[in-house]
N, C-alpha and C positions, 0 to 999 in steps of 0.2 A: 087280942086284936093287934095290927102291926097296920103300916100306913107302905104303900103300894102305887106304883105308877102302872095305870091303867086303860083300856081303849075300848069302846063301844062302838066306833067304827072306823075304818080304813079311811084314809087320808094323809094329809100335813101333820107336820109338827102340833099344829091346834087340835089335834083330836089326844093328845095326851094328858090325861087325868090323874090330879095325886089325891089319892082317897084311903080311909080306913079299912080296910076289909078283915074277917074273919081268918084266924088261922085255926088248925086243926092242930092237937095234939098227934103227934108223931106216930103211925101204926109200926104193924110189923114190920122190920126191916128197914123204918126210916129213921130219917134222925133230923131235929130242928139247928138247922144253922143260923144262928146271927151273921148277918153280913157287915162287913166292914170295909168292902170295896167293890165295886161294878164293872166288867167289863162295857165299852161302848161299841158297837161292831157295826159294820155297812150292812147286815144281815137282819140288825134291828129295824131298816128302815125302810126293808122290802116285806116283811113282815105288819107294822106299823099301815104302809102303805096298801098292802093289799097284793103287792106280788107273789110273796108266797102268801095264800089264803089259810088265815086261823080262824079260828071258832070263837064269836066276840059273846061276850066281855072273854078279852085275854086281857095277863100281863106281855112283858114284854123282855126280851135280855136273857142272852142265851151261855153266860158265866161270870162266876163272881169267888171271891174270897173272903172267906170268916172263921166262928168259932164255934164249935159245936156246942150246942146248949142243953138238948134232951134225946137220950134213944128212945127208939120204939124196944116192943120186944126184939130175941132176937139178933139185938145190934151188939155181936162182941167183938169188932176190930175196931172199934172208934170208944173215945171215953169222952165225957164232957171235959172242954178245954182244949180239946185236938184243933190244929188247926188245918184248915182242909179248905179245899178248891172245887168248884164242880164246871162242867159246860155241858149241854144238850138239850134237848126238846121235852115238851113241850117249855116253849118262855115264859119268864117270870122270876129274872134276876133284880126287875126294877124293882124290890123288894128291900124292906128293913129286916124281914126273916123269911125263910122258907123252909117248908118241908119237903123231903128229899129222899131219893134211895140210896141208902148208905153205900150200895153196890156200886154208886156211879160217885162217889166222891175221891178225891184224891187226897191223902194227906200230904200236908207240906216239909220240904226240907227245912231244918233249920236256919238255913242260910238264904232262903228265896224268903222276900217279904208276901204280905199280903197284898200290895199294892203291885208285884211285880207279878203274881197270879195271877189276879184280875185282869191287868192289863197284856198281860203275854199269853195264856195258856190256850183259848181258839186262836189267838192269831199265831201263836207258836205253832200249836198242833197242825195248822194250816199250812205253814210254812213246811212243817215236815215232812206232812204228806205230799206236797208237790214239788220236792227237793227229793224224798225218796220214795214215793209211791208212783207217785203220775207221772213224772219223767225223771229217773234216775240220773242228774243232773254228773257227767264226771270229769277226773281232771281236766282242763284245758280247754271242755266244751264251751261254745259260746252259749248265753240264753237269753231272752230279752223278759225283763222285770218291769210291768205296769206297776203303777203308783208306788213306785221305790223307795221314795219319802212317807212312806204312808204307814199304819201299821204294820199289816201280813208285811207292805216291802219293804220296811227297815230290818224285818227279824228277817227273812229270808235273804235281802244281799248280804246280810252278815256272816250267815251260814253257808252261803253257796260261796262264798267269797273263804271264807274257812278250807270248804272241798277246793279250792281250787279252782274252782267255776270263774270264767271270765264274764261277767255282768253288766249287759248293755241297760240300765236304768231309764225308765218314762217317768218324767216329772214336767209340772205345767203350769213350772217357773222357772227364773232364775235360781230364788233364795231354795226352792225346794230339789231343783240341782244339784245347789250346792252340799243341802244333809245328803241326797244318793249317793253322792262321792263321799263324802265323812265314813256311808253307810255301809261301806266296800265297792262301789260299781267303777269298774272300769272306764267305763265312759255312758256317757248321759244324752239323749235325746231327747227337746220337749217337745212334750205332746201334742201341740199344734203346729210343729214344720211341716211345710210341703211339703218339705223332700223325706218326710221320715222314712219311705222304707229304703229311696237310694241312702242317705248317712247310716242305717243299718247294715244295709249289705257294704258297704265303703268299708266299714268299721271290721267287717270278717274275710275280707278279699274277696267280695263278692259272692262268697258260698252262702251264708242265710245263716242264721242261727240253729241248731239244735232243737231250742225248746222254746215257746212261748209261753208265759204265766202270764195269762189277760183277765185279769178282774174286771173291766170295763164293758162290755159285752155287745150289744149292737152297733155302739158307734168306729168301732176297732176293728172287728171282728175280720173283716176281707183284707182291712191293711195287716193285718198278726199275719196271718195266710201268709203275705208277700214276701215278709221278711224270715220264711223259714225256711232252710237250703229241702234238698232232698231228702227224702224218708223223714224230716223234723215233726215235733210231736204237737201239736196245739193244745192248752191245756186252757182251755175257756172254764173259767171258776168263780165269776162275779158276772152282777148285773146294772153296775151303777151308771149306765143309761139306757138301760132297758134289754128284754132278753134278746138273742139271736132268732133273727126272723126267720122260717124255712128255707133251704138252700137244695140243692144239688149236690150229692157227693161228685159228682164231674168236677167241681170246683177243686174238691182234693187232690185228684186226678192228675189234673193237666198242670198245677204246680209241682210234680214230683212226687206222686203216690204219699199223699201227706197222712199222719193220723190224728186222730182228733178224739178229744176224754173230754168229758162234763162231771167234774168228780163233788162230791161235798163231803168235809170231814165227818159228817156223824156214820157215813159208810166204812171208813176204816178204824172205825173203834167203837166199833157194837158189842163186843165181849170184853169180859173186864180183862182177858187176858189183850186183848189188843189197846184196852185204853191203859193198861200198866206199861206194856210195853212201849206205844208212842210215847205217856209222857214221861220214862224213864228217860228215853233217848232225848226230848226236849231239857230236864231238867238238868241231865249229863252236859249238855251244848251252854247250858246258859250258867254250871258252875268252872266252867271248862272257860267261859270267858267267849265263846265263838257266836252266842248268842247272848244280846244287848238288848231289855226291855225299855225303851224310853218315853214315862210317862211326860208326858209334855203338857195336857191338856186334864185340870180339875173341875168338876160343877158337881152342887150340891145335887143328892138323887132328886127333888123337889122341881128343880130346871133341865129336865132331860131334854124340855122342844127348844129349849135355848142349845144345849150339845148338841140333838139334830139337826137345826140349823145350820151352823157352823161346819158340821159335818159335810153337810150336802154339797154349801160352798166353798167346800177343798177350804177351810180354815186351818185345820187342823194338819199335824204331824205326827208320828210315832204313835204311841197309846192314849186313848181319852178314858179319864177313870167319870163313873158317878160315884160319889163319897154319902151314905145314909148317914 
């Protein structure tokens, strides 16, 4: 048995559940992780909610870092004591142990912790992929970075800031401003000026940015548009105030022939040769120093709807760990 945050229906914060549940000894090809750190993601809480539709009773928590406890058959790249990483579907990270396909685990460098796993490796791999998958961001180019203070956008102005990338930051404060500049952003826009999209264009001589990374999704959605010069790429990739309502491609159109991607990282690392490769390149960036995990935010696994909270009302900064 292992004790597990869990959900019988879609809702609030209050529909999360900490309970004992059954684990299964490890089959072929899996292996039982003890976890000893949580990812907390904005993805938990459209799932939670009912945005993205799971199959209830789910768990919840879609990566975490621990230590390998038992193989299945089978399992001969991993040894009890390995220490490893996993992220992906179905959820069920809010977990004291899991079983798992060895196939999808990462083992860890000596020098990355467990906590820095947990807390960086979807939101790294996230950053990655829309730093060099979704819009290959390059020298010089401008881009505008939603929630820059935030996890994905601490680890990605660090890294675009790395390339070379000149990094217009959305934050929606002062104080959280100020970490988007710590964070490498060139310069900072909050999220609530009228004039956001003229200070954006101001800020590029009035050509528009490049590239847009918009986590935020309906309420953003036509101001991102505004602010991206010709040919620029829209890269709509969250939904934290709900999804993008139908539109008109004419909209693309008549801003300057725009393009527009809806990507999610579990599409670019379906084979283990693509999930080696991203987080090779992720763990390269963050021994290299161009990538900064900063866990900022702890809560025992037991008080997840206390971290969702918090979450929801932009408390939070950089990485939020659950600790089992």
């Amino acid at each position: 048995m292992s004790n597990a945050i869990q959900i019988d229906e879609f809702g609030g914060p209050e529909v999360l559940r900490w309970r004992e549940v059954a684990l299964p000894a490890p089959g072929a090809g899996e292996v039982l992780v003890r976890h000893t750190a949580v990812g907390l993601n904005f993805i938990d809480t459209y799932h939670r909610s009912g945005l993205y539709p799971l199959e209830l009773p789910t768990g919840l928590g879609t990566e975490a870092a621990g230590v390998v406890e038992a193989l299945g058959n089978g399992v001969d790249q991993l040894a009890p004591g390995d220490r490893v990483a996993w992220l992906g579907l179905p959820p069920g990270a809010y977990a004291e142990q899991r079983v798992y396909p060895a196939e999808r685990l990462v083992r860890l460098p000596q020098d990355i912790s467990d906590e820095t796993a947990a807390g960086g490796l979807l939101k790294g791999l996230t950053a990655w992929y829309l730093l060099h998958r979704s819009y290959p961001a390059q020298p010089g180019d401008w881009v505008l970075l939603y929630a820059a203070a935030g996890g994905v956008g601490s680890i990605a102005a660090r890294w675009a800031a790395a390339k070379d990338v000149r990094v217009i930051g959305v934050a929606g404060s002062a104080a959280k401003a100020a970490q988007a500049r710590e964070n490498g952003c060139e310069a900072v826009v909050l999220a609530d000026a009228d004039d956001f999209v003229a200070q954006v264009r101001a800020l590029t001589g009035d050509e528009g940015v490049a590239a847009v990374y918009d986590s935020v999704g309906r309420d953003t959605f036509f101001q991102s548009l505004d602010c991206l010069r010709m040919h620029g790429t829209m890269v709509s990739y969250g939904n934290a105030t709900g999804a993008v309502e139908p539109f008109s491609p004419m909209e693309l159109a008549r801003r300057g022939s725009l393009f527009l991607t809806r990507p999610a990282v579990f599409d670019f690392i379906r084979t283990r040769e693509e999930l080696e490769a991203a987080t090779t390149a992720l763990f390269s960036a963050m021994q290299s120093g161009a990538v900064r995990v900063d866990v900022n935010q702890r809560y025992p696994l037991r008080d997840a709807a206390q971290a969702h909270i918090d979450l929801e009302a932009r408390r939070t900064t950089g990485s939020t760990l659950l600790l089992p």
